[in-house]
C-alpha positions in Angstrom: 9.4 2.0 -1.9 9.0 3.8 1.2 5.7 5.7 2.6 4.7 7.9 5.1 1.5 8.1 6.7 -0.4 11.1 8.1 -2.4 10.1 11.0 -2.4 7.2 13.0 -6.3 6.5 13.3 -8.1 3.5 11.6 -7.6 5.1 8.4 -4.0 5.5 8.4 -3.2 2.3 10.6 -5.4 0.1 8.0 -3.6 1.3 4.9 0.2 1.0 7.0 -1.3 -2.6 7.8 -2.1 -3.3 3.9 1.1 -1.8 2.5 3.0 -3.3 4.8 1.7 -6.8 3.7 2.5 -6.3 0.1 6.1 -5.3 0.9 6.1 -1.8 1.2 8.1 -0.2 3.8 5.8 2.3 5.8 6.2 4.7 8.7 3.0 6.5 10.1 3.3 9.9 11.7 0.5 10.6 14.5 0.3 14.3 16.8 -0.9 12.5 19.6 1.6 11.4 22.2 -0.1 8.6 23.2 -3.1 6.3 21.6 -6.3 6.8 24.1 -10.0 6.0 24.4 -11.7 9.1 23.1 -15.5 7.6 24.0 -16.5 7.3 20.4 -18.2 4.0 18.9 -17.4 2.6 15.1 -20.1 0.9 13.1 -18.4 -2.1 11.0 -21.2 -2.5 8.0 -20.3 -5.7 6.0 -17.6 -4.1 4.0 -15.7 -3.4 7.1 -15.7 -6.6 8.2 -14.4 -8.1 5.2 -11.7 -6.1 5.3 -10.9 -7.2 8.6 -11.5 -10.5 7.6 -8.7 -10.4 5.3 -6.7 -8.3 7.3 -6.7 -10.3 10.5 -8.5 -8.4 13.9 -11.8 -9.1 12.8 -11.9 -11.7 15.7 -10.7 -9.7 18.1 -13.2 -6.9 17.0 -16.3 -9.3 17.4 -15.0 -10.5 21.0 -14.8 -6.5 22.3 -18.2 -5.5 20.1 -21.8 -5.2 21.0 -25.0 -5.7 18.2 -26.3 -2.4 17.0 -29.5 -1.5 18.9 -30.2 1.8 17.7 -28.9 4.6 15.4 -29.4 8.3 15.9 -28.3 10.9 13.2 -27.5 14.5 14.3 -26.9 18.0 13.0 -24.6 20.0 14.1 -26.9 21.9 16.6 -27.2 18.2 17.9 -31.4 18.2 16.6 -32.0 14.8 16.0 -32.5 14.0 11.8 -32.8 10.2 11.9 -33.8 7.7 14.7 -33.9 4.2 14.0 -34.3 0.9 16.4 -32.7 -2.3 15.6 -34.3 -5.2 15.9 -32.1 -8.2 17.1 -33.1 -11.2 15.9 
């Protein structure tokens, strides 16, 4: 079986990852030229992690990561809709 994959973000490099571990043969197709920084943070919740757990760069994650101090949800119109401070312990 062979499968191509649209988009090479975390998405779309997860699944090639996965499939690729169970056998499948997998190409992913991504626009971009090149693979940058774009300025943008992820949030692993525990699900995540597991994943990566299983999947192997979970490690390497936690090394390049910082706690989560605070969360800010915006619209659109960038008005601030939920603010919340997290307490490290």
């Amino acid at each position: 079986m062979r499968i191509g994959i649209l988009g090479g973000g975390i998405g779309g490099l997860s699944a090639a990852i996965c499939l690729s571990r169970i056998g499948i043969e997998v190409e992913v197709f991504e626009r971009a030229s090149e693979i940058r920084e774009s300025g943008a943070g992820v949030s692993l919740w525990p699900n995540a992690t597991r994943v990566l757990a299983q999947m192997g760069p979970l490690q390497t994650c936690l090394v390049k990561s910082l706690p989560l101090s605070s969360l800010e949800l915006v619209n659109l119109q960038r008005k601030s809709l939920l603010q919340i401070r997290i307490d490290q312990e």
